[in-house]
N, C-alpha and C positions, 0 to 999 in steps of 0.2 A: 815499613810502617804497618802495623794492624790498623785495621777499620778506620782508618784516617779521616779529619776532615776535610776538606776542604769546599774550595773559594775559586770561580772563576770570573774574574771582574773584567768583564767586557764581554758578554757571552755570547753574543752574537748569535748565529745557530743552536749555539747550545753543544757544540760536538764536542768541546772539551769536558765540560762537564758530566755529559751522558756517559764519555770513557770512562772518566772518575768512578761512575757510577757501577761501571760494567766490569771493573776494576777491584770493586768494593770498601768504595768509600763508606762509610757509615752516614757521613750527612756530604751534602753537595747542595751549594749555595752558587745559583748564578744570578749575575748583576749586569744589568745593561741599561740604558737611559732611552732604549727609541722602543712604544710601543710597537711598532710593527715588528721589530726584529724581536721586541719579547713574548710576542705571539708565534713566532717561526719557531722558537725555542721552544717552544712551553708545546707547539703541536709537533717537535722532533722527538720530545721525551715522550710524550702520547706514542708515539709510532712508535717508540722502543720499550715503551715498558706498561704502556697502558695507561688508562687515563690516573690510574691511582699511583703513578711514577716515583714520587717520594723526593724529587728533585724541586729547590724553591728555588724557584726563578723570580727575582724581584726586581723594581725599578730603582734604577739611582737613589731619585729622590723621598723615597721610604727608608735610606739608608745613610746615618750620624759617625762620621768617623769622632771617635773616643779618641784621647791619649792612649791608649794600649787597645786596642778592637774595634769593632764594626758593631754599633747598635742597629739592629732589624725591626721588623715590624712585631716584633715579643718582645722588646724594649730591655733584652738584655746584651751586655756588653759580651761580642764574641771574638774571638780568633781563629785562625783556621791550622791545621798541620801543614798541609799544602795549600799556597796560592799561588795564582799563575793569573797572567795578563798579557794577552797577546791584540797590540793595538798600536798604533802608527806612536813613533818616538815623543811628540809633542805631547801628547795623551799621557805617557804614560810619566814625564816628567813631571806633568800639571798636577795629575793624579797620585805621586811617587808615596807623598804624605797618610793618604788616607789609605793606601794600597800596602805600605809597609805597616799601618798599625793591624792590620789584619791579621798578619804573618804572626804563628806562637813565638811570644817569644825566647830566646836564650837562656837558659836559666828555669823554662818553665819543661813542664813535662806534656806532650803532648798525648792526643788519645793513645798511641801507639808505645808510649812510655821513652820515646825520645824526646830530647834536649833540643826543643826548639824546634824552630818550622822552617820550610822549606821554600822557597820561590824562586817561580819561573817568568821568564818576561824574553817574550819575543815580537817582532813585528815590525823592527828600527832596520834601518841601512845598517851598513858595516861603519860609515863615516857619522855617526848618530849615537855608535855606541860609548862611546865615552860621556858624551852626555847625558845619557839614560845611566850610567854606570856614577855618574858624579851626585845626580839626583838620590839614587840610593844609598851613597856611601855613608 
């Protein structure tokens, strides 16, 4: 993909994102629910790119899952090329809804001019993974 964007939902440190970044995503959107962990985040992009880092790191609760995307705090409806969630199984089940309308979808073109988006989801057991896999089907 060219200039991709993406979505790291659960960002925890922020490391997946910052890769993104260092990577050459064009936008990189991280989402996490605990302020403390979105201050770890928001001061690892500082350490990596400087305070004018270019990476949104946002809370949860400033963020509307759509039928088809992720409304942010610009109140417009978005998707991402790449999303990825690495987060305990239960999580990402609960989550599966709001976490797949993020992902471009099929049929669309994304920044990179491919068909659809991409996602990645780690962080389940091996004996977990069918039910993280049923959630998304």
């Amino acid at each position: 993909l060219d200039d991709p964007s993406m979505l790291d939902y659960g960002t925890g440190s922020g490391v997946l994102a910052i890769a993104a970044k260092r990577l050459g995503a064009s936008r990189v959107v991280g989402i996490d629910k605990d302020d403390e962990i979105l201050e770890c985040a928001e001061e690892n992009a500082s350490l990596n790119f400087g305070q004018d880092h270019g990476l949104e790191i946002v809370h949860g609760r400033a963020v509307t899952p759509g039928s088809r995307g992720l409304f942010l705090a610009d109140g417009m409806s978005t998707t991402f090329d790449v999303t990825v969630a690495n987060m305990l199984a239960p999580a990402l089940v609960r989550l599966a809804p709001v976490i797949v309308s993020a992902v471009t979808e099929v049929g669309s073109k994304g920044a990179g001019g491919e068909d659809g988006g991409i996602l990645a989801l780690s962080g389940m057991r091996r004996d977990q993974v069918q039910d993280v896999k049923t959630a998304y089907a």
